[in-house]
C-alpha positions, 0 to 999 in steps of 0.5 A, a space after each residue: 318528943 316530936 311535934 309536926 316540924 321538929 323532934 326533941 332528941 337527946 345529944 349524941 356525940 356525932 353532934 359536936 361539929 353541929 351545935 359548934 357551927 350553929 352556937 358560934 353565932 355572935 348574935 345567938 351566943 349574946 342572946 343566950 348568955 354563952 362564950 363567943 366564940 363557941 368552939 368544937 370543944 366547948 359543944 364537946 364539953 358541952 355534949 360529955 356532960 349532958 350524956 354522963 349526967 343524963 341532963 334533960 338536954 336536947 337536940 332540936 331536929 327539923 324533921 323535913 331534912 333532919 337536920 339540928 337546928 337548935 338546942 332546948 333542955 329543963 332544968 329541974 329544982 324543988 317543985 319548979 323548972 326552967 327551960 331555954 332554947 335556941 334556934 339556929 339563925 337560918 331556921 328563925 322567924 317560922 315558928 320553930 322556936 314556939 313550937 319546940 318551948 310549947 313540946 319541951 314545956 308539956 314534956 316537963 309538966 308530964 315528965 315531972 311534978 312541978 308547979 310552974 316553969 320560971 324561964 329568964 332571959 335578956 330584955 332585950 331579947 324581944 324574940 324571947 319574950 314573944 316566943 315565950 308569950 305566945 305559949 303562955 308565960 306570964 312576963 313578970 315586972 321584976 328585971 335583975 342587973 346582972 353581967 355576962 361575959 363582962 358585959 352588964 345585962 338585965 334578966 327578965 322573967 316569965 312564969 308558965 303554970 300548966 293551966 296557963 300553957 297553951 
């Protein structure tokens, strides 16, 4: 999958080091709701599983200089999906993240027969929820206590029609 600025590819296993170097980010790791530190071997674990179980995971690639930059993958249930997506620090605020969600959201109503893609994320994950807007998820009122890594959070959540996406 590609658009102007970025590819979608699958994980490889000369990846490790990259997605290791760009999750282990306090502020990205927080966001997304993942172990901080993030180490070698958990992008390893990571990685195995996704290739062994042919998981919808994926390597976001800035096609100026090919470099990974983020990661995104769908996760599939009866007649719904969800989606995330990261984007490493130095590559954030232009508009990559949009641009990867709106490419990986066509993907999923092409790929799969679902009716709408429910996303969650983290109130205070401002940059999430406009990301999110801007290709048409609805944000809903409900919010859900929850705890994450020890800490208490509150999840969010949005909802994409195929109508609706922009």
């Amino acid at each position: 999958m590609e658009s102007q600025r970025i590819l979608l590819r699958k994980w490889s296993p000369g990846d490790y080091s990259l997605l290791a170097k760009n999750l282990n980010d306090k502020e990205i790791a927080f966001g997304l709701g993942t172990q901080y530190p993030y180490s070698e071997q958990d992008a390893k674990c990571y990685i195995e599983d996704a290739i062994s179980k042919n998981k919808e995971k994926y390597a976001i690639v800035f096609k100026e200089n090919g470099e990974i930059i983020g990661g995104c993958g769908i996760h599939l249930f009866e007649n719904r999906a969800s989606t995330n997506i990261w984007i490493a620090k130095s590559y954030q605020r232009i508009g990559l993240g949009t641009e990867a969600l709106k490419l990986l959201s066509s993907y999923c109503f092409s790929k799969y027969e679902v009716d709408r893609i429910e996303n969650v994320f983290f109130s205070e994950n401002l940059a999430s929820q406009k990301m999110q807007e801007k290709i048409g998820v609805v944000v809903q009122m409900q919010e859900e206590p929850t705890v994450v890594n020890g800490e208490p959070r509150i999840k969010k959540f949005g909802i994409l029609t195929k109508i609706e996406l922009k």
